[in-house]
C-alpha positions in Angstrom: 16.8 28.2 37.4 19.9 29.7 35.6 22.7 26.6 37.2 25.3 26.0 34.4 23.4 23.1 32.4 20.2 24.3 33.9 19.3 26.7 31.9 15.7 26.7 30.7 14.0 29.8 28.3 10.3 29.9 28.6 8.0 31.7 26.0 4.7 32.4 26.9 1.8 33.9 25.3 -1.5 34.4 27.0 -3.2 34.7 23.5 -1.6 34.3 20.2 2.2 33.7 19.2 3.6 35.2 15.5 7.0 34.4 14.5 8.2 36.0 11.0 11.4 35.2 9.7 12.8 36.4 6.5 15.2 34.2 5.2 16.2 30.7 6.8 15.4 29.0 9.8 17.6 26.4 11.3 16.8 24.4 14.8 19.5 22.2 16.5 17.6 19.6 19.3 20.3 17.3 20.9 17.7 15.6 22.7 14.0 14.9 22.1 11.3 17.2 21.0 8.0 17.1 21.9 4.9 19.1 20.0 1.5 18.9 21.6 -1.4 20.7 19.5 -4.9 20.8 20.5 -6.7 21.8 17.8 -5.7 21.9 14.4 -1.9 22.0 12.6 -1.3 23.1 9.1 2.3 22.9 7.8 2.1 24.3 4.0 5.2 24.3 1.9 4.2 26.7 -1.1 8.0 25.5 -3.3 10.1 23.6 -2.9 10.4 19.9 -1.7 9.8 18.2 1.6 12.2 15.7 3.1 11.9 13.5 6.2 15.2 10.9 7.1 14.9 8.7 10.3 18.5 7.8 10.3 18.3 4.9 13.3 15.3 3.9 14.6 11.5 3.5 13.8 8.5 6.2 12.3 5.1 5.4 13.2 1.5 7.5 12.6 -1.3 6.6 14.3 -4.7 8.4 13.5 -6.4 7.2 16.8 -10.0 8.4 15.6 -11.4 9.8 12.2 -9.7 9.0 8.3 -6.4 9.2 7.0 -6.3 10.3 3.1 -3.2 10.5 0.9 -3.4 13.1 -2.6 -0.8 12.8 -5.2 -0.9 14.9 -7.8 1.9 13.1 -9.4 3.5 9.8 -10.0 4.6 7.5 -6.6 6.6 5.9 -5.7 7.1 3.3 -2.9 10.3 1.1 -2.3 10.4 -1.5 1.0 14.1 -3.4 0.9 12.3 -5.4 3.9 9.0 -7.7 4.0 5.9 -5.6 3.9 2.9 -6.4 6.0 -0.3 -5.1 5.4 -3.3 -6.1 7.7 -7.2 -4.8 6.9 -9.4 -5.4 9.5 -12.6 -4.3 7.1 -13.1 -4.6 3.9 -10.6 -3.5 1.0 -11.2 -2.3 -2.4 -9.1 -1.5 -4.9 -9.8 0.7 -8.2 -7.9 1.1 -11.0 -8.8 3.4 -13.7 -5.8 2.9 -16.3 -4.2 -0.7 -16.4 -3.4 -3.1 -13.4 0.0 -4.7 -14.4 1.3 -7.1 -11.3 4.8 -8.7 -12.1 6.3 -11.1 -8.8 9.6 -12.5 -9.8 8.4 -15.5 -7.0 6.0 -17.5 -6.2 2.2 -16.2 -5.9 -0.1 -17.9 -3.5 -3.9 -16.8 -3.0 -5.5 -17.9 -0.3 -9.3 -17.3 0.2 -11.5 -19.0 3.5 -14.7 -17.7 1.0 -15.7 -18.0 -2.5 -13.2 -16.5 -5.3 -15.4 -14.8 -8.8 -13.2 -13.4 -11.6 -15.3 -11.7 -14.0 -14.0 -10.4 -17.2 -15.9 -7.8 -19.6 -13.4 -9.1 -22.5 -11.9 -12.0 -22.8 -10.0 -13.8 -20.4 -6.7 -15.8 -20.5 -4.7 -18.1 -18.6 -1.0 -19.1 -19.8 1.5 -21.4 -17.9 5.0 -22.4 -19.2 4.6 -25.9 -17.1 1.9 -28.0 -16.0 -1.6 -26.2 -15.0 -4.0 -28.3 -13.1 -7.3 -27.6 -11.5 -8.4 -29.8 -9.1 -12.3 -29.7 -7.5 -13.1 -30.6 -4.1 -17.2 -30.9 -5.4 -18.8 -30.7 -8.9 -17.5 -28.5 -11.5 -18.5 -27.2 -14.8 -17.3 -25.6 -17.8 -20.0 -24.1 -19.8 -19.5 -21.9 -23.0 -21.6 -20.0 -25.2 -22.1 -20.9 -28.8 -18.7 -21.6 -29.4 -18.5 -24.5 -27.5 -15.6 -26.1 -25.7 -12.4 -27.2 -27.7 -10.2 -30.7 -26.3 -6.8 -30.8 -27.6 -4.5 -33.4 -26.1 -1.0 -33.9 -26.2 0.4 -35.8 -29.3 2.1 -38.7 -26.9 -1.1 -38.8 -24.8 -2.4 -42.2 -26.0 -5.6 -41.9 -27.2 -9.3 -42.3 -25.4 -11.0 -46.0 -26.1 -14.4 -46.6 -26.4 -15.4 -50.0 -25.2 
């Protein structure tokens, strides 16, 4: 059709499609665009930087079936000004091969439905600026090895009687 406003270009190529440019390219949409691939796409940028702004609105990727893997070859970083919610439906684990440093300038809660272990290869310690309780729901025990286990109370903490 060739109506003023109804113009529409077509490009077809019964086999392959090559498009060389030289210098820049620039592309102007003022509507949607829409990219269907069948196969596979490959978008290489050999210098320079990538940039990607949604100005209004939401991004989403979805990788229906198969793996998604992220490679940085450098340091990254990740900012949300929002709430962040993340959901694993399977199991997640974490490895760090350098030091794991978490600093929350809130409150922490951990809440487990199973059993919680916290193994340490060196030493482990536990610090609080206020009051630090522990409180059992079943029979607990503190062993230690030939050490033994040191009692220290506070000096206004009247003392235990025997009798």
């Amino acid at each position: 059709e060739d109506k003023a406003g109804e113009e529409e270009i077509y490009l077809h190529a019964q086999k392959d499609m090559t498009v060389a440019i030289l210098n820049d390219r620039t592309t102007d949409i003022g509507h949607d665009e829409t990219t269907t691939v069948k196969n596979a796409r490959t978008v290489t940028i050999s210098e320079g930087d990538e940039s990607l702004t949604v100005t209004q609105g939401a991004r989403t990727v979805k990788v229906e079936a198969g793996d998604e893997t992220h490679e940085v070859g450098g340091k990254r970083t990740l900012t949300v000004t929002g709430d962040e919610t993340r959901t694993y439906e399977a199991k997640l684990t974490e490895t760090v091969t350098g030091d794991y440093i978490l600093t929350v300038k809130g409150g922490l809660t951990i809440k487990v439905s199973g059993n919680v272990a916290i193994q340490a290869d060196g030493g482990l310690n536990m610090k609080s600026g206020g009051a630090f309780s522990i409180a059992a729901g079943g029979p607990s025990r503190v062993s230690a090895g030939s050490s033994g286990v040191t009692r220290s109370r506070s000096p206004t903490a009247p003392r235990p009687s025997c009798g």
